[in-house]
C-alpha positions as CSV (number, residue, x, y, z in Angstrom):
1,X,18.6,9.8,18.5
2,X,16.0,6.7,18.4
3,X,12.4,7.5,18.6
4,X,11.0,5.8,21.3
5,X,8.1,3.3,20.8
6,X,4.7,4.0,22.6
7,X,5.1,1.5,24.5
8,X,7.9,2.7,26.3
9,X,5.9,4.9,28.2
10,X,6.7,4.7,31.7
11,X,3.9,3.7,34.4
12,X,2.6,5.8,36.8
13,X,4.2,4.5,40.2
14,X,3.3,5.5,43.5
15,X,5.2,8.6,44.9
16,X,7.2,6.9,48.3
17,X,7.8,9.9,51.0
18,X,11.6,9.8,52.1
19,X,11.6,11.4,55.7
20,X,12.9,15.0,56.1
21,X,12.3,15.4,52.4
22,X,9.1,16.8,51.4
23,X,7.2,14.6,49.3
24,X,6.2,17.9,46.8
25,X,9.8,18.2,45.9
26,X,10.3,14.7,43.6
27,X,9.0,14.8,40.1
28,X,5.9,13.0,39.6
29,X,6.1,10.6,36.9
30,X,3.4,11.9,34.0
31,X,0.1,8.9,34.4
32,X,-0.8,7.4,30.8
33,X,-3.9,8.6,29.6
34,X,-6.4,6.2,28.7
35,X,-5.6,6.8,24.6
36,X,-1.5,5.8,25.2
37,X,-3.0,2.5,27.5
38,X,-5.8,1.0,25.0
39,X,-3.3,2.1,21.9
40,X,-0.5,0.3,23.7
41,X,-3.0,-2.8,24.4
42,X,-4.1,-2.9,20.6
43,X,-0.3,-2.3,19.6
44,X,0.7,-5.7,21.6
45,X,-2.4,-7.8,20.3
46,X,-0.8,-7.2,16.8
47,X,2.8,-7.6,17.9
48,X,1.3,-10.9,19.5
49,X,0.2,-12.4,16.1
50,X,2.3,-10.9,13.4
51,X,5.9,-9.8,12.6
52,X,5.5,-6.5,10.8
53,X,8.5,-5.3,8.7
54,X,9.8,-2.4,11.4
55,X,8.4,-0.4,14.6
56,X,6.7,2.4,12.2
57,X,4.2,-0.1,10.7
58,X,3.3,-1.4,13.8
59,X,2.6,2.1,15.1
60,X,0.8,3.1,11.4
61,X,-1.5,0.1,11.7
62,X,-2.5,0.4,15.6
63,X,-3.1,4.2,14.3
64,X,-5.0,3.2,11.4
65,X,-7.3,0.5,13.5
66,X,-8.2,3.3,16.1
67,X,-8.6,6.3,13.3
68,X,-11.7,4.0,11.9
69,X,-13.7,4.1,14.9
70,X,-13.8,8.1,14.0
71,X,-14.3,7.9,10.4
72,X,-16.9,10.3,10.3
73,X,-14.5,13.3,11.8
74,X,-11.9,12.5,8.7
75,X,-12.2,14.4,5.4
76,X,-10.1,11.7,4.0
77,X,-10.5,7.9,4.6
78,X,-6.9,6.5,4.0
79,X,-6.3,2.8,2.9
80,X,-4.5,0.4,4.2
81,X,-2.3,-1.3,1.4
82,X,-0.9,-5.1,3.2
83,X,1.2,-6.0,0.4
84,X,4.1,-8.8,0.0
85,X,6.0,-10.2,-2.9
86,X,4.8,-14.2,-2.2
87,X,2.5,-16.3,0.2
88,X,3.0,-17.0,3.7
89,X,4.4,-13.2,4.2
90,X,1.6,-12.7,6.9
91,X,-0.7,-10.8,4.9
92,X,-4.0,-12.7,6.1
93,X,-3.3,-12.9,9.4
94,X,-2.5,-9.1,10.2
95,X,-6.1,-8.4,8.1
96,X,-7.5,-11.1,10.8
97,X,-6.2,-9.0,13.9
98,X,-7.1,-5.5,12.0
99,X,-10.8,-7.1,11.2
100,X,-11.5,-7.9,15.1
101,X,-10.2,-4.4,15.9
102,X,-12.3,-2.2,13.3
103,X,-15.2,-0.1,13.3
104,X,-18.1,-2.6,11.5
105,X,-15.6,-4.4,9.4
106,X,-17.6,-5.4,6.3
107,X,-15.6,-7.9,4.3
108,X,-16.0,-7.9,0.3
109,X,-14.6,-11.1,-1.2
110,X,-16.3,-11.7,-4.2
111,X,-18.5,-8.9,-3.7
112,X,-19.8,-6.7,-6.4
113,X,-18.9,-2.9,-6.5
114,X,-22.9,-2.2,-5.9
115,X,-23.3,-4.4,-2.6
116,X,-20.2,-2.4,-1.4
117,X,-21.4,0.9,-2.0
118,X,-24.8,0.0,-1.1
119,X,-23.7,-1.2,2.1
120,X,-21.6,2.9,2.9
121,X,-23.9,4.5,4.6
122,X,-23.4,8.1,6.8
123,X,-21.7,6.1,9.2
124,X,-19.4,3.8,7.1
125,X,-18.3,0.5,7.7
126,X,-14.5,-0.5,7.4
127,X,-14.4,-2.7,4.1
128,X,-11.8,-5.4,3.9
129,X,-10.8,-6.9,0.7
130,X,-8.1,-9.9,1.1
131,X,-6.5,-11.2,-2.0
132,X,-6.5,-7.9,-3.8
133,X,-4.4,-9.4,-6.3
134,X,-7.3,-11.3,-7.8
135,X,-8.8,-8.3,-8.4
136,X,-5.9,-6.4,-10.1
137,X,-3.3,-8.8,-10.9
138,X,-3.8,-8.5,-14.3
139,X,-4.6,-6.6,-17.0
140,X,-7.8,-8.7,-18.1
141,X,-8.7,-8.8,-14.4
142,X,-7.8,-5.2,-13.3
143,X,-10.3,-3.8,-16.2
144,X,-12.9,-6.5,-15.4
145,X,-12.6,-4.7,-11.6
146,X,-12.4,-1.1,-12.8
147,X,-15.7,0.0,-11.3
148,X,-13.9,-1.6,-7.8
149,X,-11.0,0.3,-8.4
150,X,-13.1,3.1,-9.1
151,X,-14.9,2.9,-6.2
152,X,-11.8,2.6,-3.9
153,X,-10.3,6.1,-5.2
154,X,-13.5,8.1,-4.9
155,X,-13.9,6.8,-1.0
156,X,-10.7,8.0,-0.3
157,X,-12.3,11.9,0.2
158,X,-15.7,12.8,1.3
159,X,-18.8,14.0,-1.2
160,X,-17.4,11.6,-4.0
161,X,-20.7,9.5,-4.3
162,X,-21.4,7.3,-7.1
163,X,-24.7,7.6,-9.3
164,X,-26.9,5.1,-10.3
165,X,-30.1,5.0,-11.8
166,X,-32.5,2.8,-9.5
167,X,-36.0,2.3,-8.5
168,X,-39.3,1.7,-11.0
169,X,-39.4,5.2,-12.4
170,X,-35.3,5.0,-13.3
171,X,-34.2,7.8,-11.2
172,X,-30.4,8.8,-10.9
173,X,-29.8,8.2,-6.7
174,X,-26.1,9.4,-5.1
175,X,-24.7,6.7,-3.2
176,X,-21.7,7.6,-0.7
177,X,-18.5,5.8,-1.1
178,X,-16.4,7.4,1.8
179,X,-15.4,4.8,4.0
180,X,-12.0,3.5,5.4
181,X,-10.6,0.5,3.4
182,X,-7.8,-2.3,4.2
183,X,-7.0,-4.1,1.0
184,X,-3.7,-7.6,1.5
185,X,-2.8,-9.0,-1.8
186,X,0.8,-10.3,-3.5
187,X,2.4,-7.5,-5.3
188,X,1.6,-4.3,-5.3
189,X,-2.6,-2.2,-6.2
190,X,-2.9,-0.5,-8.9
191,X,-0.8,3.3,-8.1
192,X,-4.1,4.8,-8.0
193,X,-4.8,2.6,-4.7
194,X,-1.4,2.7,-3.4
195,X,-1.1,6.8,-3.7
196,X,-4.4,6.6,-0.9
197,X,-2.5,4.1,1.3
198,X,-0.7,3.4,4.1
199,X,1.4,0.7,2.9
200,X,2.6,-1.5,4.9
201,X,5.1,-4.6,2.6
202,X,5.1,-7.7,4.6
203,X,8.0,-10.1,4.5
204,X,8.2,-13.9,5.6
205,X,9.2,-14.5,8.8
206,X,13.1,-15.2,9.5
207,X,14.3,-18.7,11.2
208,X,13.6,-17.6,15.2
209,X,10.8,-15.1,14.5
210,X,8.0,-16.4,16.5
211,X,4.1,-15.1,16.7
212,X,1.1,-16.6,18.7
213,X,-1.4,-19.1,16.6
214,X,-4.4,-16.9,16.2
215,X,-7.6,-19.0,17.0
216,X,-10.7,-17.2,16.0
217,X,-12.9,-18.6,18.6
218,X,-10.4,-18.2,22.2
219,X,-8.6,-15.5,20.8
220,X,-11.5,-12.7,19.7
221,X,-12.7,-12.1,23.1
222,X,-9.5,-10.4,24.0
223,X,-9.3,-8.3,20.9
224,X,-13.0,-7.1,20.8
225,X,-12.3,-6.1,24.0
226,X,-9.7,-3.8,23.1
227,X,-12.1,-2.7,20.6
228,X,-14.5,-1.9,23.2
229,X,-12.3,0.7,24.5
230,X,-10.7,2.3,21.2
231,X,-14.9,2.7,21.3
232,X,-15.1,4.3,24.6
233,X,-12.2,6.6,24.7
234,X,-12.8,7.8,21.1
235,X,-16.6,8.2,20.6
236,X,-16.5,10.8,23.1
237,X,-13.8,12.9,21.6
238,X,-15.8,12.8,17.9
239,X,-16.3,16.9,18.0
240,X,-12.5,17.6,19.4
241,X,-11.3,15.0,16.0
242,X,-13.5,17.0,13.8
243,X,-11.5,20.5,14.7
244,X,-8.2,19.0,14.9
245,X,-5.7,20.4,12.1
246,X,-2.8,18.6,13.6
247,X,0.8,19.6,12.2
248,X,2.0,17.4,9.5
249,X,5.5,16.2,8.7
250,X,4.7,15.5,5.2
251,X,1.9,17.5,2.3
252,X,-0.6,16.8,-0.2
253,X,-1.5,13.6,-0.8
254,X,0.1,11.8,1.9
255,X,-0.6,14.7,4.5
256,X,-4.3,13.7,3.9
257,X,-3.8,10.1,4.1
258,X,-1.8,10.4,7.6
259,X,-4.0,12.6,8.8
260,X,-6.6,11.0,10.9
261,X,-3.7,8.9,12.2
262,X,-1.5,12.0,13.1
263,X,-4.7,13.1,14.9
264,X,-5.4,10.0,16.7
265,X,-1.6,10.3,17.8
266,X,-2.2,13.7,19.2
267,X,-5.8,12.5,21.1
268,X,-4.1,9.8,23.0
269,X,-0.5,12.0,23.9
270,X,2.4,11.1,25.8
271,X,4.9,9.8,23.3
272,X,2.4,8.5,20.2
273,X,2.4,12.1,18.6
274,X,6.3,11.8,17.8
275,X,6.3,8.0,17.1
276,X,3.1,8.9,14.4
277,X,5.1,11.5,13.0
278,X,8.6,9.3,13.1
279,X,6.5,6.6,11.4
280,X,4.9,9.2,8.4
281,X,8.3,10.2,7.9
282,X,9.7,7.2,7.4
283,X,7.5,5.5,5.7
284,X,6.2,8.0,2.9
285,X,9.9,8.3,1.9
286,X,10.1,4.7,1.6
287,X,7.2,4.5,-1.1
288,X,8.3,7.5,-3.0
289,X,12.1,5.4,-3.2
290,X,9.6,2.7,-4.3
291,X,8.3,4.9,-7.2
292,X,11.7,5.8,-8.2
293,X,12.6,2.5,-8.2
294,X,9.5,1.4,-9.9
295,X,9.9,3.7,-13.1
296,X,13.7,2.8,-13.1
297,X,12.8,-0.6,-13.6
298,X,10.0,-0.2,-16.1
299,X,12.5,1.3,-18.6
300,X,14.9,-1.2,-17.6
301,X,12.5,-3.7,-18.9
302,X,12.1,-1.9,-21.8
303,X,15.7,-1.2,-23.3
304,X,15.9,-5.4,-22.1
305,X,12.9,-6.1,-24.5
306,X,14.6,-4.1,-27.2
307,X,17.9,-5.9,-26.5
308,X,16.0,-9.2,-26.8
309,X,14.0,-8.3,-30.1
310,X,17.5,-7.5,-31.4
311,X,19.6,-10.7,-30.1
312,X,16.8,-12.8,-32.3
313,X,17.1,-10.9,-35.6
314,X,14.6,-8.2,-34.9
315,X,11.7,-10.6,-35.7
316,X,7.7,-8.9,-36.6
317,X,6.3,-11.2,-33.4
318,X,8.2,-12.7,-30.6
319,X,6.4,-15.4,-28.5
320,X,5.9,-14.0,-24.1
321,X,7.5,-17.8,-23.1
322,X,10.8,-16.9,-25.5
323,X,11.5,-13.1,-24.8
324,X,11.2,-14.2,-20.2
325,X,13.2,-17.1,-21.2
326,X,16.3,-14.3,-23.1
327,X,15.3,-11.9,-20.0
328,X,15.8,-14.4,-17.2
329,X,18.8,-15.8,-18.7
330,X,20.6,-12.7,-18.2
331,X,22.1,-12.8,-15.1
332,X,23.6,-9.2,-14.9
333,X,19.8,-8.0,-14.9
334,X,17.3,-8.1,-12.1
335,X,15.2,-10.5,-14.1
336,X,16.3,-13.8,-12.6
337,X,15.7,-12.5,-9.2
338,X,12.8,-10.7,-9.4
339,X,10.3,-13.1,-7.6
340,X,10.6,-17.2,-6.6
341,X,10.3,-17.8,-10.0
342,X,12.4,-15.5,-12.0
343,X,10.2,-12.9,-13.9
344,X,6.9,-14.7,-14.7
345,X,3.8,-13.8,-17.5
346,X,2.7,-11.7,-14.8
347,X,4.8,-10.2,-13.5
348,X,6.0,-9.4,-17.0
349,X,2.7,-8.1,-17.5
350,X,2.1,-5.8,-14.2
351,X,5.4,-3.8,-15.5
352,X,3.8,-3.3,-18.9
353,X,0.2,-2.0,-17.8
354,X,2.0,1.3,-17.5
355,X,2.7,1.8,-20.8
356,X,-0.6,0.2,-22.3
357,X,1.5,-3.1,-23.7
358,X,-0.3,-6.6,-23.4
359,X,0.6,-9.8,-24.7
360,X,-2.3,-11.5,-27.3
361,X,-2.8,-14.6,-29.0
362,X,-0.5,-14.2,-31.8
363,X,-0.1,-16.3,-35.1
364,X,4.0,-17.3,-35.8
365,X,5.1,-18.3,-39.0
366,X,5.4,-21.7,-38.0
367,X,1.6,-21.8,-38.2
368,X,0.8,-22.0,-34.6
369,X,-0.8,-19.8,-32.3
370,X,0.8,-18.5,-28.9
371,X,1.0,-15.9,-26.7
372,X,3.3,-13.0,-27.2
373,X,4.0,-9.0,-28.6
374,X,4.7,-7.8,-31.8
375,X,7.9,-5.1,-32.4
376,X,5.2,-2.5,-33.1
377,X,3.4,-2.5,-29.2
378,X,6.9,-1.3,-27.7
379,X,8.5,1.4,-30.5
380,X,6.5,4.2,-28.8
381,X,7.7,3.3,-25.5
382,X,10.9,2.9,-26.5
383,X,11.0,5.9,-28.7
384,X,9.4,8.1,-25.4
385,X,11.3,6.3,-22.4
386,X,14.8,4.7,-23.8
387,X,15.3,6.1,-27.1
388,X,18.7,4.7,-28.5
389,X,21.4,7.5,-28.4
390,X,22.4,9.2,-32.1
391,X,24.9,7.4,-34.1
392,X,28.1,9.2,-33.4
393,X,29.2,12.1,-36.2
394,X,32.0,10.3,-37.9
395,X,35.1,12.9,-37.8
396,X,36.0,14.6,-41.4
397,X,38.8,14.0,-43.4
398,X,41.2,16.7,-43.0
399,X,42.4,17.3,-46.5
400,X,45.8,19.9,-47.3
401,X,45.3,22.9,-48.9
402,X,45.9,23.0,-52.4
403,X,49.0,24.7,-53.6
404,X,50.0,27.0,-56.2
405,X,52.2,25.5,-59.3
């Protein structure tokens, strides 16, 4: 049986009295509480501007935009991961809607990791990072952004503060890092990231999928005032958050992450608490399919590396624009279809950082210089993840018994 949306909640209409029938004995329909209305309101603002992938990421992200105006009742501050596989997928614009909707959205591009932790304070901002990707899209990158990275995980749970040494006399100060966080980039955050999320994979829109132009100046009055109220009914109800331990349809590490949105859910009623719970469901078994379907293409990469090595003679070096051009010239593998372009340098890349394989300037025996891997980074991996199965025994000769003269 479908779970209904939210916003099928029925309105409150006034009882009519039928004569000779008293007007005690029809059901009153239940009135929406003030949580189902505003969450309703701030549910259409984003249906308004965006095309989100299904009904339970539209319900997760209304969820998550209300649970930051109680961040400080949470013991965990879950992400928001807005992730696509290419541009124009909507990524920016739902992070427009979400920043006009937060609690004191503080946005970081090109920030560094101490003016964002020096701007967490006891009563967090909601940091926004768009174009995550050029801050982990790489492996050069990624470790350039580590302390980011870093700083992202340990704000994920409370009493994780960072310690610098600050000040004339050098003294080590604790700086909090606990503070909700929506991150939008191509491709997927580093796991550490994604395992704090809610992720919501935005798609390009289909031929007849229309959304509102969103106009910063005519169109933010409407959203700040739906703001407003997420402010007014939930402020009030800090204390009540704070002792919630709502029941969870999931554990561990994604029971904390859903939490505050679970709890919001059960705060505003009618039916949000089962479409929260329809949407947890749904959508944390989703990402672990994604993690299955991660590592299975990780090792499918690597036996296709090996079978690559070995289609040009097992060479010492092999240069990263040869092995994708044998990889995406197979067209029984997933290679040639893997993004826009076929599998790129990084995209090729992103697969590797699991394993600790990156490509380097290499010299080839022709006396230039490229980029590329030698044999050696990949017989680990292949040895731990795809080693090649035993020769077979070859049967022995049966020989006949020797006979007496």
């Amino acid at each position: 049986m479908p779970i209904p949306s939210p916003d099928d909640a029925q309105p409150a209409w006034p009882q009519v009295a039928i004569p000779g029938q008293p007007a005690t004995s029809r059901p009153q329909p239940a009135v929406p509480s003030e949580g189902e209305l505003v969450l309703s309101d701030l549910r259409a603002q984003f249906r308004r501007y965006v095309v989100l992938p299904s009904e339970d990421a539209l319900t997760a992200v209304t969820l998550w935009v209300a649970a930051t105006h109680l961040q400080t009742a949470w013991q965990h501050a879950p992400r928001l991961a807005v992730v696509g596989p290419a541009k124009r997928c909507g990524k920016s614009r739902l992070l427009d809607v979400v920043t006009e909707t937060v609690h004191d959205p503080l946005i970081t591009v090109n920030a560094s990791p101490a003016a964002v932790f020096r701007s967490i304070t006891d009563n967090p901002p909601t940091l926004l990072v768009d174009e995550a990707d050029t801050l982990f899209g790489s492996a050069k990158v990624a470790e350039k952004n580590e302390e980011m990275r870093g700083l992202l995980n340990a704000g994920h749970q409370r009493n994780r503060p960072t310690l610098r040494v600050s000040g004339p006399n050098h003294e080590v100060s604790k700086f909090p890092t606990f503070a909700m966080a929506a991150l939008a980039g191509i491709g997927d955050l580093p796991d550490t990231i994604m395992d704090r999320s809610v992720v919501i994979r935005m798609r390009r829109r289909r031929p007849g999928e229309k959304v509102a132009e969103f106009r910063t100046v005519r169109d933010t009055p409407a959203l700040h005032a739906v703001r407003d109220r997420l402010v007014a009914w939930l402020v009030p109800l800090h204390a009540t958050a704070m002792d919630l331990t709502p029941k969870m349809p999931v554990e561990d590490r994604a029971a904390d992450t859903w939490e505050p949105l679970i709890a919001v859910a059960d705060l505003a009623g009618g039916t949000w608490p089962e479409a929260a719970r329809a949407a947890c469901l749904a959508m944390t078994s989703h990402e672990a399919e994604q993690d299955q379907d991660h590592s299975a293409l990780n090792i499918r990469l690597l036996a296709d590396i090996r079978r690559a090595f070995a289609s040009e003679g097992n060479p010492v070096v092999i240069r990263t624009g040869r092995l994708l051009g044998i990889l995406n010239e197979d067209a029984e593998s997933p290679w040639p279809e893997y993004s826009d372009k076929g599998l790129t340098p990084r995209g090729l890349q992103i697969l590797l950082n699991d394993y600790g394989i990156r490509s380097a300037n290499r010299r080839f025996p022709d006396g230039l210089q490229a980029k590329g891997f030698t044999r050696l980074q990949f017989t680990d991996a292949w040895a731990r993840y795809c080693p090649e199965p035993a020769p077979a025994a070859e049967p022995m000769a049966l020989t006949a018994p020797a006979t007496s003269a």
